[in-house]
SERO-4910 file (N, C-alpha, C, O; in steps of 0.05 Angstrom, whole numbers):
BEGIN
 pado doro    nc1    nc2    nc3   cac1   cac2   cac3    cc1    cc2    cc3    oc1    oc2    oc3
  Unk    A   -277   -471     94   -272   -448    111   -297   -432    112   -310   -429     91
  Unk    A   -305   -421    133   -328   -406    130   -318   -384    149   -298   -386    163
  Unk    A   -343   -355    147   -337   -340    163   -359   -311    151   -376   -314    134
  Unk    A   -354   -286    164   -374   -273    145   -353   -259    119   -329   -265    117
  Unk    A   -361   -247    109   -348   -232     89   -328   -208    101   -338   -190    114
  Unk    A   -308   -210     97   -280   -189    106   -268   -202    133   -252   -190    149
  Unk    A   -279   -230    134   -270   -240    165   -242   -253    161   -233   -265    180
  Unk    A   -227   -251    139   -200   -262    125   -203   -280    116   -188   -290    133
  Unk    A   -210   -305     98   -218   -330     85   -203   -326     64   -192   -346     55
  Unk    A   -199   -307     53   -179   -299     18   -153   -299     39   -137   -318     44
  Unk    A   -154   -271     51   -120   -266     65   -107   -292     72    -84   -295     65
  Unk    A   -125   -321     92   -118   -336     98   -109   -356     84    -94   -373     94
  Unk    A   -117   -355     55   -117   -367     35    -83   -356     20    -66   -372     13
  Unk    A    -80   -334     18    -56   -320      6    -32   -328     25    -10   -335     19
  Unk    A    -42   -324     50    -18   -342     73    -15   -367     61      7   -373     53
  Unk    A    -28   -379     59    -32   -408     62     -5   -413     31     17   -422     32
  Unk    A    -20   -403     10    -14   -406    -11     23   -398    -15     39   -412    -27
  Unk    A     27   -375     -2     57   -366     10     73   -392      9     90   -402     -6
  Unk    A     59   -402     38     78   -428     48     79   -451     27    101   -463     25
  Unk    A     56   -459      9     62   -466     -8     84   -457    -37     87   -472    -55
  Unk    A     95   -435    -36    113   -434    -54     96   -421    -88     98   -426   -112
  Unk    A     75   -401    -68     55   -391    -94     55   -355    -86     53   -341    -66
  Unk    A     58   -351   -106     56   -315   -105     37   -312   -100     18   -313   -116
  Unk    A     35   -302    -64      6   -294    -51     -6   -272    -68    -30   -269    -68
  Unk    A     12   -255    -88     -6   -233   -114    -29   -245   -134    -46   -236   -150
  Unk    A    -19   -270   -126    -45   -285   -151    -67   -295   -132    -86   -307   -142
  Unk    A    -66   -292   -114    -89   -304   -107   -105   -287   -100    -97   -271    -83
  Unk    A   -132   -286   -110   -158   -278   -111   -184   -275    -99   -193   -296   -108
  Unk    A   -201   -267    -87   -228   -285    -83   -241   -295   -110   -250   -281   -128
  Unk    A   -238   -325   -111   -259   -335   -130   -289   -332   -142   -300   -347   -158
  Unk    A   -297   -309   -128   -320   -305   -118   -338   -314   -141   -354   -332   -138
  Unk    A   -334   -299   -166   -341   -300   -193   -337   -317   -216   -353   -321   -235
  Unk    A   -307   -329   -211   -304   -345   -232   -314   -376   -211   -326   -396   -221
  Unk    A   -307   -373   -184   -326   -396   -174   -291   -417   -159   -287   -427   -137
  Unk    A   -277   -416   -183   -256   -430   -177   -228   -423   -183   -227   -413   -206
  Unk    A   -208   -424   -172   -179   -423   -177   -159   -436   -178   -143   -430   -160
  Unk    A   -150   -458   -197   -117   -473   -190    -98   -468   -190    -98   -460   -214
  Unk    A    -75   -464   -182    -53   -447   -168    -36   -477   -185    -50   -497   -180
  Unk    A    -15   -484   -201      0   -511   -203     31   -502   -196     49   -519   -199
  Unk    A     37   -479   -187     70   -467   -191     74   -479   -160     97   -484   -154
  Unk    A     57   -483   -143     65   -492   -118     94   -516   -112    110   -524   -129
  Unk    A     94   -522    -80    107   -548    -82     78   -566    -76     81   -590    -73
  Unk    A     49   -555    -75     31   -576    -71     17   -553    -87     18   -529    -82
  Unk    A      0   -568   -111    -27   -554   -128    -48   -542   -106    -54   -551    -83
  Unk    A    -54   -527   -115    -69   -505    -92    -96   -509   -108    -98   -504   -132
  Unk    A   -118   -518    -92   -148   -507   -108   -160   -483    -87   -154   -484    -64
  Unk    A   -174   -465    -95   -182   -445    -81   -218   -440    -97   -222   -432   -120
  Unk    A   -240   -447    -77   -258   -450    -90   -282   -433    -67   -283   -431    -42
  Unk    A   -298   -423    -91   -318   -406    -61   -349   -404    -76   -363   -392    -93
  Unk    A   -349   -423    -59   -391   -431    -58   -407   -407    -60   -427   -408    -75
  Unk    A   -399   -378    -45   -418   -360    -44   -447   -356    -53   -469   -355    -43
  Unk    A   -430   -354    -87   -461   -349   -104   -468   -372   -118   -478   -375   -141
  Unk    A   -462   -388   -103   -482   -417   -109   -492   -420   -101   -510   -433   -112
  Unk    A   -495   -413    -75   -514   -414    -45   -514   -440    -36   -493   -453    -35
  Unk    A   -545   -454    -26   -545   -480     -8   -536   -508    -18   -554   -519    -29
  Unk    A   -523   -515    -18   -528   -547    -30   -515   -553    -59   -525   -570    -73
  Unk    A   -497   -541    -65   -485   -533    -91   -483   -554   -107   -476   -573    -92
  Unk    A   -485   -560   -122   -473   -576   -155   -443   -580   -149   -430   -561   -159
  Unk    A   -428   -598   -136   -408   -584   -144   -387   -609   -162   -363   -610   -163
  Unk    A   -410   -629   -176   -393   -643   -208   -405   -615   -222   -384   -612   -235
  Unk    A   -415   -602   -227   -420   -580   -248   -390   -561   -246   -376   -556   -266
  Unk    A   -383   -555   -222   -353   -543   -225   -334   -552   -234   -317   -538   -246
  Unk    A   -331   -584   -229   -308   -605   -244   -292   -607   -211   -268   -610   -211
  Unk    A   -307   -607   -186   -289   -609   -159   -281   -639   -162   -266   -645   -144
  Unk    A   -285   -654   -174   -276   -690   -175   -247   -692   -181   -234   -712   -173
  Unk    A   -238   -673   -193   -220   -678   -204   -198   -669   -184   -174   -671   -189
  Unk    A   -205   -662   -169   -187   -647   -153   -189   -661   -120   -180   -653    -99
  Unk    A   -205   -684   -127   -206   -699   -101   -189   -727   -101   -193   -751    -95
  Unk    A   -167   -711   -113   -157   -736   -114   -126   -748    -92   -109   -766    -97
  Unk    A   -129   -732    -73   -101   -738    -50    -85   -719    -67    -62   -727    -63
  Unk    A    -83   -700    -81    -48   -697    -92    -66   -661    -91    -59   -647   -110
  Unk    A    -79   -652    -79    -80   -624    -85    -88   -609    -44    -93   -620    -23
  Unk    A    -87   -590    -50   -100   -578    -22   -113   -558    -36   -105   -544    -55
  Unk    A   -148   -560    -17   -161   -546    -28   -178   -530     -6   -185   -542     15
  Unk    A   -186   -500     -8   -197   -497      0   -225   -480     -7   -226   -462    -24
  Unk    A   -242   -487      3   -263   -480     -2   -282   -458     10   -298   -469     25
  Unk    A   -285   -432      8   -290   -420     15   -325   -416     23   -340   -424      5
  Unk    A   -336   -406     46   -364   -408     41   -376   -445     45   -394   -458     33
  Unk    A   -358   -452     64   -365   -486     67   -388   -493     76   -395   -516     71
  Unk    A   -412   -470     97   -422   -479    102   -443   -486     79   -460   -503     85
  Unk    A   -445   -474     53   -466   -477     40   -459   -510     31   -476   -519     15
  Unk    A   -440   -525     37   -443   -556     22   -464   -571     28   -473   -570     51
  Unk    A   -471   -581     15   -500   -610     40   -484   -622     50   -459   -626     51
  Unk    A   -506   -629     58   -498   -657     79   -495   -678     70   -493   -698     84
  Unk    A   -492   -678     41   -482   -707     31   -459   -706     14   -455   -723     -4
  Unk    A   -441   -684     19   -418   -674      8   -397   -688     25   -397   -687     50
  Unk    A   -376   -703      7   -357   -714     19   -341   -691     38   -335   -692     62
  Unk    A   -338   -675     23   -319   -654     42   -333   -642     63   -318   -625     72
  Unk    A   -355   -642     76   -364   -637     97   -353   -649    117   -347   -634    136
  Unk    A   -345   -682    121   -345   -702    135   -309   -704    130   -297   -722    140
  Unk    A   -299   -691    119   -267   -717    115   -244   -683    115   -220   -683    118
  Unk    A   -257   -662    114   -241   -641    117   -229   -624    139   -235   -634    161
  Unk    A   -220   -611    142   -204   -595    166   -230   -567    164   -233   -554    143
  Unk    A   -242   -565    181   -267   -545    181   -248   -516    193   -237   -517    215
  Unk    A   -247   -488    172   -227   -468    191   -256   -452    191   -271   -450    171
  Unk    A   -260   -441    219   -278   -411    222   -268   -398    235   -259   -401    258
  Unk    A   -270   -373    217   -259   -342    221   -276   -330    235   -299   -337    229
  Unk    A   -274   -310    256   -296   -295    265   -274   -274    269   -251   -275    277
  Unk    A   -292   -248    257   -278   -223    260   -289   -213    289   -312   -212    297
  Unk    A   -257   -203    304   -256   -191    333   -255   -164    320   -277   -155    312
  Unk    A   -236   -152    317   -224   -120    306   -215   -116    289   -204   -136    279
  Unk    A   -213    -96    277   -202   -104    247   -174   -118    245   -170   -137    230
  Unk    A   -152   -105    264   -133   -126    265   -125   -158    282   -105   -171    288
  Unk    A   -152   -158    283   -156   -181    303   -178   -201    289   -200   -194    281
  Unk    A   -165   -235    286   -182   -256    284   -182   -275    298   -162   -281    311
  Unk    A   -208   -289    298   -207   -317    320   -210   -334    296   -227   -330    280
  Unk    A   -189   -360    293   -193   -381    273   -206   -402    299   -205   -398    323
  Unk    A   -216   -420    287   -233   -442    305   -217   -463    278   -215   -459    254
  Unk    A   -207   -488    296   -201   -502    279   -216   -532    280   -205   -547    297
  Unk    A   -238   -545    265   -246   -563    278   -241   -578    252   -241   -573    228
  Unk    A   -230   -611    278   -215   -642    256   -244   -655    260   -257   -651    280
  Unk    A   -253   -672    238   -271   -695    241   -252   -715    259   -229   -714    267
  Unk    A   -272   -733    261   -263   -756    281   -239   -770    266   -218   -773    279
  Unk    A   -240   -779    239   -218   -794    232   -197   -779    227   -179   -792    216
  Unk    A   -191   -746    232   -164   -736    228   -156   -736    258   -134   -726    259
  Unk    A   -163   -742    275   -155   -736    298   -130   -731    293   -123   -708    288
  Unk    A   -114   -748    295    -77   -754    284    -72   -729    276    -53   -717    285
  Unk    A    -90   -717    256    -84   -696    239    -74   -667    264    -53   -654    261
  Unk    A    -96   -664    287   -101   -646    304    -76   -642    320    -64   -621    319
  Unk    A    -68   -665    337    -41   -668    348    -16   -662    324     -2   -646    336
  Unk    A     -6   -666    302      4   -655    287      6   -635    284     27   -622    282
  Unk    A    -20   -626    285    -30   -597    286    -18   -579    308     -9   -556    305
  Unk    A    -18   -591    323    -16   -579    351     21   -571    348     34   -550    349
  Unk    A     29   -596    344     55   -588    350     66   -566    327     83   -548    331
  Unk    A     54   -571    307     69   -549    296     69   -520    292     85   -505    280
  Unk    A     39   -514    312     36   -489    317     52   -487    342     60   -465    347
  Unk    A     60   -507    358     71   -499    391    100   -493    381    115   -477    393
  Unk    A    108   -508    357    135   -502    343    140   -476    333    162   -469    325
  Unk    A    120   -461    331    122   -435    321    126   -417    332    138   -397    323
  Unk    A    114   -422    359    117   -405    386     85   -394    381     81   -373    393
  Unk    A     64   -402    367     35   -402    363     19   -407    388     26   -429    397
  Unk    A      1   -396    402    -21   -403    429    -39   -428    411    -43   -429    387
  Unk    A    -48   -449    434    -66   -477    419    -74   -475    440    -60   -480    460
  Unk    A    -97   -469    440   -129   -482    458   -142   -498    440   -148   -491    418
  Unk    A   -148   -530    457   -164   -547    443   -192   -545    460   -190   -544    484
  Unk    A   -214   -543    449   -236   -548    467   -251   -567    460   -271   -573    472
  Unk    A   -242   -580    437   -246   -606    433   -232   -630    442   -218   -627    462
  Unk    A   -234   -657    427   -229   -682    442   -190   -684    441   -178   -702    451
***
């Protein structure tokens, strides 16, 4: 997830974590300890934020392996700092926040090529919500 700082990436994260079946009160910006696992969910929650790692991060120094393993959702805050040779650059759901007003955000939701499937899924379950979906992608 990327975005600037106060653009919602935590708040989005405490939503997120809700629907998972986690007391949005625990959830944090990682900012400092770097990382967060949430296990009370109905899906393990990782909540992780690159910030003050800056470009190109270490991230077997955090212990992120362990958590790549299909059975967690994670999100990563500050994504753009991963390289380019970071699996999760290439295989993740990319969210960018851009702050409009203070009570106003634009999420940008971009699928890599092999989630496509993922996008239409996507789609419908925001149109199920009664949610607006502009794709300006494929």
């Amino acid at each position: 997830m990327s975005g600037d700082l106060g653009a919602g990436k935590t708040t989005f994260t405490k939503a997120l974590a809700e629907g998972l079946g986690i007391d949005p009160r625990h959830v944090t910006s990682p900012t400092f300890s770097i990382l967060h696992h949430f296990h009370e969910g109905k899906i393990p929650l990782v909540h992780i934020d690159l910030y003050r790692l800056g470009q190109d991060p270490d991230l077997d120094e955090i212990g992120i392996d362990e958590y790549l393993d299909g059975h967690h959702i994670m999100v990563v805050e500050w994504s753009e700092y991963l390289g380019d040779e970071s699996p999760l650059k290439y295989k993740a759901l990319l969210i960018r926040l851009t702050f409009e007003s203070e009570n106003s955000r634009l999420f940008e939701f971009v699928f890599p090529d092999d989630l496509f499937n993922m996008m239409a899924c996507f789609k419908k379950c925001l149109e199920g919500q009664g949610i607006e979906y502009e794709s300006t992608g494929a």
